[in-house]
N, C-alpha and C positions, 0 to 999 in steps of 0.2 A: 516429601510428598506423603509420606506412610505419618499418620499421626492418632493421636487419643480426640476421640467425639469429647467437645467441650460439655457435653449435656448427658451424653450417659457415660462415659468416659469408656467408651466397645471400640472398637479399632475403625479407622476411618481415611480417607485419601482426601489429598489438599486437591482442589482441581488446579492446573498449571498452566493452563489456556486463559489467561487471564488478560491478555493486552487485546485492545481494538485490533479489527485487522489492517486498519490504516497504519497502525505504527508498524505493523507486523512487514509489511510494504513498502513502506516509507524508504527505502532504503535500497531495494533489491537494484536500484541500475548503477551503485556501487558496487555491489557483487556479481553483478554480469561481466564486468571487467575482467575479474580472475573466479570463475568460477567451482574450475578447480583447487584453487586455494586452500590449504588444511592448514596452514599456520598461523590464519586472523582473518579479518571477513572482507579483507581488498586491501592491493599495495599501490599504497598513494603515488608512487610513482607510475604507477599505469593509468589508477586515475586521473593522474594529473595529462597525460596523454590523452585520452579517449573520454574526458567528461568539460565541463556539462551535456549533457544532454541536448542537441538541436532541437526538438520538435517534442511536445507532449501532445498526445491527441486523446483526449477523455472527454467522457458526458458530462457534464456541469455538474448534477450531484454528485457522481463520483470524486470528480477533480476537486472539488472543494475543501473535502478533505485528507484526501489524498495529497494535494497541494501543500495544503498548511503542514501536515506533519510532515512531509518529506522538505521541503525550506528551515524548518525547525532541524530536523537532522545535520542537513546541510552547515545550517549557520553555526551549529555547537562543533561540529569539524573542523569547519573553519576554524573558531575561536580556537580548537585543541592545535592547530595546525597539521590536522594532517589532509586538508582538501584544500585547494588552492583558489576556490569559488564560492563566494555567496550566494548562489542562485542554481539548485538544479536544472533548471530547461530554461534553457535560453527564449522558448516560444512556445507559446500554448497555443493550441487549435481547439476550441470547444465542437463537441457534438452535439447534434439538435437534440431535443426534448421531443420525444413521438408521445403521442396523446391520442387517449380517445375516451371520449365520450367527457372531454372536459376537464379530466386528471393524466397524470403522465404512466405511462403502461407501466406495470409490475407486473413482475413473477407473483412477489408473495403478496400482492390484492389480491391476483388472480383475473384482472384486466386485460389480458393479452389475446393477440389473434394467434393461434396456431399453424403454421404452414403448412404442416401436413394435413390440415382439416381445408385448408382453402385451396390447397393444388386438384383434390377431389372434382 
């Protein structure tokens, strides 16, 4: 992390937040299994108990990618053997798309109604 500036060569930090946060997620309901785990990030034998997943419920754009990379996860465990499933969620449930004024509401547009301005 600690390194020399390539351009003035003065001391410098690598940033190390560097992956999407879908990959970053990709993965966590293998680690819900054994949470507590300090020895590796899930044992496939518990996995192999408590997984796949029944039910995925996300909004479309979220799920989409969140989808892709966590099937990508899935299927390279697979290949390694140590997950006994090619398909994390057995079932997907999409969520609707809320819209207004013709685009889908965001936070960061800025599109949004406020609850506490409308309970008023």
């Amino acid at each position: 992390m600690n390194t020399d500036c390539p351009s003035c060569g003065g001391p410098a930090k690598r940033d190390t937040d560097t992956m999407d946060t879908f990959v970053d997620s990709s993965w966590y309901y293998l680690r819900y299994v054994n949470a507590q785990k300090t020895d590796g990030p899930f044992d496939p034998a518990d996995v192999a108990k408590w997984a796949p997943v029944d039910q995925y419920v996300g909004g479309v754009t979220h799920a989409i990618l969140h989808l892709l990379y966590s099937r990508f996860f899935t299927k390279a465990l697979f290949d390694m053997g140590l997950v006994n499933f090619e398909e994390p969620f057995s079932a997907l449930l999409n969520q609707g798309m809320v819209q207004m004024d013709g685009s889908a509401m965001s936070k960061s547009r800025g599109n949004i109604v406020r609850l506490s301005e409308q309970a008023r």
